[in-house]
Backbone as a ProteinNet text record, in pm:
[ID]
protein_1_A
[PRIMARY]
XXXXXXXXXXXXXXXXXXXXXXXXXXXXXXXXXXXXXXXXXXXXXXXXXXXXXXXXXXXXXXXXXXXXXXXXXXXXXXXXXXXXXXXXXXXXXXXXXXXXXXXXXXXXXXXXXXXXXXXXXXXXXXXXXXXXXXXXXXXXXXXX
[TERTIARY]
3798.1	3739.4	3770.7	3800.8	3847.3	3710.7	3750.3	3642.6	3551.5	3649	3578	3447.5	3540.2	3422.9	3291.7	3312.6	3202.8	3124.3	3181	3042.1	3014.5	3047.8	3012.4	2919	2928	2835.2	2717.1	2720	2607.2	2538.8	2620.7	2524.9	2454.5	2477.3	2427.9	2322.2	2273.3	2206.9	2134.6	2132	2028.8	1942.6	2043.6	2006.4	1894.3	1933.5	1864.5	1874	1819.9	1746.5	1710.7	1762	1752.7	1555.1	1476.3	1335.9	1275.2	1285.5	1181.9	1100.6	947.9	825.2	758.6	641.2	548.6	460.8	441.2	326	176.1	86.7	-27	-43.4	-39.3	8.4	-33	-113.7	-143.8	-73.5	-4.6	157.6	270.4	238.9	351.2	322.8	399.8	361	431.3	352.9	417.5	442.4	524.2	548.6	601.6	596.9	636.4	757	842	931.1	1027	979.4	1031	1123.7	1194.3	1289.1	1179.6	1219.8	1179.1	1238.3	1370.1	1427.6	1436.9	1424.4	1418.6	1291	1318.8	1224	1168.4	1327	1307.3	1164	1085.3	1000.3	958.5	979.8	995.3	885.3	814.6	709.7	832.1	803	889	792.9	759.8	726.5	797.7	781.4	890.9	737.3	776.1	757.9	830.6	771.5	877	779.2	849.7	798.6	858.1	792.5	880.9	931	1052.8	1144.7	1215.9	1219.2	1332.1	1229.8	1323.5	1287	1279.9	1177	1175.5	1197.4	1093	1121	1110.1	1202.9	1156	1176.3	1068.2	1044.6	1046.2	1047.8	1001.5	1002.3	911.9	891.1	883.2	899	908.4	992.7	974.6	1078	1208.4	1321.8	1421.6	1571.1	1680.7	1772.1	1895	1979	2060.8	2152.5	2175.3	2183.8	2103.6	1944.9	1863.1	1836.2	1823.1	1758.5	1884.4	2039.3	2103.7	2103.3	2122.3	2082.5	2022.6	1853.9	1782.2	1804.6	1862.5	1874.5	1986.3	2080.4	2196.3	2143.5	2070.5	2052.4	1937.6	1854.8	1760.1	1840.5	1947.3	2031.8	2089.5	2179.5	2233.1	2098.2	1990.8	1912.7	1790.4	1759.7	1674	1737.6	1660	1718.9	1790.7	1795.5	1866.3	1737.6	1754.7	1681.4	1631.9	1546.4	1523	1660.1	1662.5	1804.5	1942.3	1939.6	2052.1	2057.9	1935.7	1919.3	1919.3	1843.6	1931.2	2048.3	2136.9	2277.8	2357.3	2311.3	2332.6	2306.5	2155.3	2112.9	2188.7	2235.5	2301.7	2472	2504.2	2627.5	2656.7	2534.1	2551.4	2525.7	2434.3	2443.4	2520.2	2579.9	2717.9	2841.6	2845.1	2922.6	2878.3	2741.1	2704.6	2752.2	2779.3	2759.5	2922.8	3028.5	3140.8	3186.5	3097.6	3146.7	3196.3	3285.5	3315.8	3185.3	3239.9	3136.6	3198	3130.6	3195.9	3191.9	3282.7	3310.5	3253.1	3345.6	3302.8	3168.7	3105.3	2905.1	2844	2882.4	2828.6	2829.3	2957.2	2952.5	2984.1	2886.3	2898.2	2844.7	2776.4	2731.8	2855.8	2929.3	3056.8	3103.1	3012.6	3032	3011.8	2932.8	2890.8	2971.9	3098.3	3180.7	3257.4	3217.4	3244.3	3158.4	3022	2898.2	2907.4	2940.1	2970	2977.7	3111	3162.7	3065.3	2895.6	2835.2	2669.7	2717.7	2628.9	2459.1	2488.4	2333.5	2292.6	2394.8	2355.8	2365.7	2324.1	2326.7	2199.6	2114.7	1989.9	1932.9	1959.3	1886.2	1991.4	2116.4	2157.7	2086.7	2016.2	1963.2	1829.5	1745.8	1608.9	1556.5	1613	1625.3	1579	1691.6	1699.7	1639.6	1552.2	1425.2	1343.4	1316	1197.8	1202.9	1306.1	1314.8	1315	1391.4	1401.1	1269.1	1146.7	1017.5	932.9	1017.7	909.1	936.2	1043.4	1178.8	1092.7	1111.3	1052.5	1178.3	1159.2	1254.1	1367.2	1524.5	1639.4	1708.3	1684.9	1807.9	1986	2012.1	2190.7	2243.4	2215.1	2268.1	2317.2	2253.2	2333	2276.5	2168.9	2071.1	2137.3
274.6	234.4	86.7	72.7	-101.4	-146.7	-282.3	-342.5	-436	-427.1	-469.9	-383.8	-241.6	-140	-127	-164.9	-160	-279.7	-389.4	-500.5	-454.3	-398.9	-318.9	-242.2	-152.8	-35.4	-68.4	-177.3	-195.8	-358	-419.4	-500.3	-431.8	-339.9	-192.8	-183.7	-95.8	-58.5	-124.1	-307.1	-416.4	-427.9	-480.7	-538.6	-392.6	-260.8	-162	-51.8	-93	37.5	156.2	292.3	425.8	436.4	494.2	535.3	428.8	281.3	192.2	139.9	181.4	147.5	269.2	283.1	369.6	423.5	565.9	587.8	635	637.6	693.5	881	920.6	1090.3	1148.2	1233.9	1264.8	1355.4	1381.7	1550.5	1409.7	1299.3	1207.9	1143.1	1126.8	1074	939.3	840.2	736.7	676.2	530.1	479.8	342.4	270.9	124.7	93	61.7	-28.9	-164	-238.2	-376	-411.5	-520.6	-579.1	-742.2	-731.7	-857	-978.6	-944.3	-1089.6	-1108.9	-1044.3	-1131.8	-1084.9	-1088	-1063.5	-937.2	-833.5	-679.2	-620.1	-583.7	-488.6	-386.4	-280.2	-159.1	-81.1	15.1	79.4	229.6	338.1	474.1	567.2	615.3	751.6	880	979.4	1145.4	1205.5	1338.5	1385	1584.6	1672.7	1780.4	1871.2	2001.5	2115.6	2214.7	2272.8	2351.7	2282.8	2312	2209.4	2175.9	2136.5	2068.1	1940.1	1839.6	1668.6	1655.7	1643.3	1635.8	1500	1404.4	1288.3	1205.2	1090.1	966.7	847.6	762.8	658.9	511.4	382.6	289.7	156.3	32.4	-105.2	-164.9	-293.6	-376.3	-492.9	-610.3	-723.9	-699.5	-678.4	-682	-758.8	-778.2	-822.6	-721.3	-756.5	-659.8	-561.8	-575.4	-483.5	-398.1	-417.8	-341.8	-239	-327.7	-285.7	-167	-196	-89.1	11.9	15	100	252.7	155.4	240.8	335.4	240.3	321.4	422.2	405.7	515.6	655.4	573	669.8	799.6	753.4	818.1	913	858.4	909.7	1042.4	1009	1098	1223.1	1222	1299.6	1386.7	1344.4	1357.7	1555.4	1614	1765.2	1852.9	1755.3	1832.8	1902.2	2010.4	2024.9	1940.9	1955.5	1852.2	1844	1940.1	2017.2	1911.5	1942.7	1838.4	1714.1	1694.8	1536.5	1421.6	1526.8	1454.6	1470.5	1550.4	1591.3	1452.9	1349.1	1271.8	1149.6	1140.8	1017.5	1011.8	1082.6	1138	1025.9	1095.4	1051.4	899.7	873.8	759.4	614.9	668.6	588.9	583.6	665	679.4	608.2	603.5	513.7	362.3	322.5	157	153.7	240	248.3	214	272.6	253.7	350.2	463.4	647.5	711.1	816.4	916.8	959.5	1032.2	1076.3	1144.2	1225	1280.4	1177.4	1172.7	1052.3	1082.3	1269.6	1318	1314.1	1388.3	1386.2	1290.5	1144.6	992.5	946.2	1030.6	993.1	856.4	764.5	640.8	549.7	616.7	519.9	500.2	553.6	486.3	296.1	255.1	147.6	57.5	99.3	40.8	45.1	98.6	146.2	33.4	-62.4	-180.4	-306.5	-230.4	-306.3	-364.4	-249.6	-302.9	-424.5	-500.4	-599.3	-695.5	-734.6	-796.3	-775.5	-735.5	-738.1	-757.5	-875.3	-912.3	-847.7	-827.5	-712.7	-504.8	-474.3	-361.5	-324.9	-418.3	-360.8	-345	-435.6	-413.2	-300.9	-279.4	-137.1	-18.3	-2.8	83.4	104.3	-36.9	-14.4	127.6	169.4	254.5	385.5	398.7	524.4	555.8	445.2	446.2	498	474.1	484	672.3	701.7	860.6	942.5	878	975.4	1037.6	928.8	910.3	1026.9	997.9	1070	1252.2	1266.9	1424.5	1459.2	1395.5	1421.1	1410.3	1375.6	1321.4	1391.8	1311.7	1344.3	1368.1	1469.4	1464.9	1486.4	1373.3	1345.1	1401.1	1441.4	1480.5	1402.5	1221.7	1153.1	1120	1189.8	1172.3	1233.4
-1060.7	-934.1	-910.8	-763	-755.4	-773.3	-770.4	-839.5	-688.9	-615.6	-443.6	-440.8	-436.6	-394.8	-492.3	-636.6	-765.9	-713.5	-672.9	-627.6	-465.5	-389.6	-254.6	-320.3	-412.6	-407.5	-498.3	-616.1	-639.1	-565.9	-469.2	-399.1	-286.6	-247.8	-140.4	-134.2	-336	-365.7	-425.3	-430.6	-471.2	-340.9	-232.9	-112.9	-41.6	-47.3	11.6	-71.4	-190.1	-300	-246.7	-302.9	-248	-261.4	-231.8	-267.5	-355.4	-265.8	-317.9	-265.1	-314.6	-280.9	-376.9	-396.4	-507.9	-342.1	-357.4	-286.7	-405.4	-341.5	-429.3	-367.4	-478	-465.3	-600.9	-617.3	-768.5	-814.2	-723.9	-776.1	-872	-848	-942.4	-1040.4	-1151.5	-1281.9	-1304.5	-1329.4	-1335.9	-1480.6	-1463.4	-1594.4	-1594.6	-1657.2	-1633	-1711.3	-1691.2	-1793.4	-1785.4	-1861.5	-1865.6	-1954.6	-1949.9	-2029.5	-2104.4	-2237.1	-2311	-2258.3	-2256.6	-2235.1	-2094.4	-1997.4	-1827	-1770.7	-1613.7	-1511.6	-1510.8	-1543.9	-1467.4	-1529.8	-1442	-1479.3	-1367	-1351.5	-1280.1	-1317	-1178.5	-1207.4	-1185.8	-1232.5	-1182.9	-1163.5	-1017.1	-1031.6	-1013.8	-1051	-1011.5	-993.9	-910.3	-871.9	-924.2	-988.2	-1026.9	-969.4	-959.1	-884.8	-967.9	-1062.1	-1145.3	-1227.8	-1265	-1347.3	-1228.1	-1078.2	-1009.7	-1027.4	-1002.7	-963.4	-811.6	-767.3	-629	-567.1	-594.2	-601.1	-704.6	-720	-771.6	-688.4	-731.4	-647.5	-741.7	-679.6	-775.5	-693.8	-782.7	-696.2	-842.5	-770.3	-932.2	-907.8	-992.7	-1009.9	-1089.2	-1028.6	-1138.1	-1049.7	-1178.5	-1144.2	-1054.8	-971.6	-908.4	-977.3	-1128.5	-1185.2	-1218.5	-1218.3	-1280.6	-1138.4	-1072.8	-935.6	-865.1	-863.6	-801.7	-906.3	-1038.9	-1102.2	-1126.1	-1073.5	-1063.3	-915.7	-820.9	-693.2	-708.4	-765.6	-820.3	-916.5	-1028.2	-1086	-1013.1	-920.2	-873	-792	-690.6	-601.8	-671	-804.1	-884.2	-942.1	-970.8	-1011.7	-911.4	-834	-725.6	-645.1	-701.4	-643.7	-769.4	-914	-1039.4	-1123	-1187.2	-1287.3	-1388.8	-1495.5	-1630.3	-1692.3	-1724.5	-1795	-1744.6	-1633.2	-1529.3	-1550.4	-1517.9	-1529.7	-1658	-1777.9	-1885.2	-1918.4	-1906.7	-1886.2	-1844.3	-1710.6	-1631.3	-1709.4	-1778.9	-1818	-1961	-2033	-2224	-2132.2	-2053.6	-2017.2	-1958.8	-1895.8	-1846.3	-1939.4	-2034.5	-2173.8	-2263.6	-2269.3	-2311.6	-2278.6	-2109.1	-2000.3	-2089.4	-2048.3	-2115.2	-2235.6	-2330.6	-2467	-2468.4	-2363.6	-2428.4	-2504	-2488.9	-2554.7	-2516.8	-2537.7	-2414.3	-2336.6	-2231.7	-2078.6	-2046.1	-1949.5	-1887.5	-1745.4	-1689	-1541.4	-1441	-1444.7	-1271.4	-1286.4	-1362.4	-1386.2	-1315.6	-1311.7	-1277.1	-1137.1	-1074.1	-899.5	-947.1	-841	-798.2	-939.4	-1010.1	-1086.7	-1244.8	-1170.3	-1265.1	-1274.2	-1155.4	-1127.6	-1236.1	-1355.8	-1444.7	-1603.3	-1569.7	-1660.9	-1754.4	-1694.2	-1767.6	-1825.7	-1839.2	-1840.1	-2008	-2064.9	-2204.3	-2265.9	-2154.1	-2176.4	-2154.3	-2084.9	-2138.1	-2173.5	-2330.3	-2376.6	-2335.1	-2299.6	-2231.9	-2084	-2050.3	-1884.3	-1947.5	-2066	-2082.4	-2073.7	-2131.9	-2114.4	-1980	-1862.1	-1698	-1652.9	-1716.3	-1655.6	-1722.9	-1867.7	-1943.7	-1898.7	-1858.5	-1776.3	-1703.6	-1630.7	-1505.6	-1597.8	-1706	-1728.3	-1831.6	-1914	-1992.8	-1934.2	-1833.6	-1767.7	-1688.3	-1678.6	-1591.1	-1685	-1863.3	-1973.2	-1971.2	-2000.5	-2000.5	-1907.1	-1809.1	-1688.1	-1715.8	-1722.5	-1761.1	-1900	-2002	-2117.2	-2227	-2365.4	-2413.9	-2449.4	-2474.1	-2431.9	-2617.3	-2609	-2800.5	-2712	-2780.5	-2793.5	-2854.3	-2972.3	-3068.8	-3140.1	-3119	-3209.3	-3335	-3364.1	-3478.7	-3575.1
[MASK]
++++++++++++++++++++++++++++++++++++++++++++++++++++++++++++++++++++++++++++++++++++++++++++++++++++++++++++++++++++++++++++++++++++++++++++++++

């Protein structure tokens, strides 16, 4: 992906985050997650009906990596099964990690395919998807 369009698509999704704001709704389960070393701290709620993800939502202080992130990753999961959606989140940590992935799986949030390279911006791209593992229920990799 050019790299014009990778700072287009996650300054997009800093400047006008997909489903950000929290409503009060008792069908949603919420969860908080922060980073030690900066600002980001993010509230996440979802919303499931069955096993689909209906919504997720979120508000919070974070940096424009943390923040398009979360608006991607919500974008990418929002309408998938549990099943699906860790499918999405296994791969996309994988992407930060610098592991194989699968690519097509990621859509837009391939944008982050080179996050690796600094170290200290892995964790506000990892933020996001702490917090949805959480909400889904927990994710075996199989890397244990």
């Amino acid at each position: 992906m050019d790299e014009n369009i990778k700072r287009e698509i996650i300054l997009d999704n800093y400047q006008e985050p997909y489903n950000k704001g929290l409503i009060d709704d008792k069908d949603y389960s919420k969860t908080n997650t922060r980073s030690d070393s900066c600002i980001d701290n993010l509230d996440v709620i979802m919303k499931k009906n069955k096993d689909i993800i209906e919504d997720i939502r979120f508000d919070g202080e974070a940096c424009a990596i943390s923040t398009s992130a979360t608006s991607l990753l919500i974008k990418n999961i929002i309408g998938k099964t549990s099943k699906e959606a860790k499918e999405i989140l296994i791969n996309y940590k994988k992407m930060i990690d610098n592991e194989d992935y699968d690519e097509d799986l990621l859509g837009e949030l391939n944008v982050y395919n080179e996050i690796y390279k600094q170290p200290n911006r892995k964790n506000c791209a990892l933020l996001p998807s702490v917090a949805i593992e959480k909400l889904i229920g927990g994710i075996d990799d199989g890397s244990k």
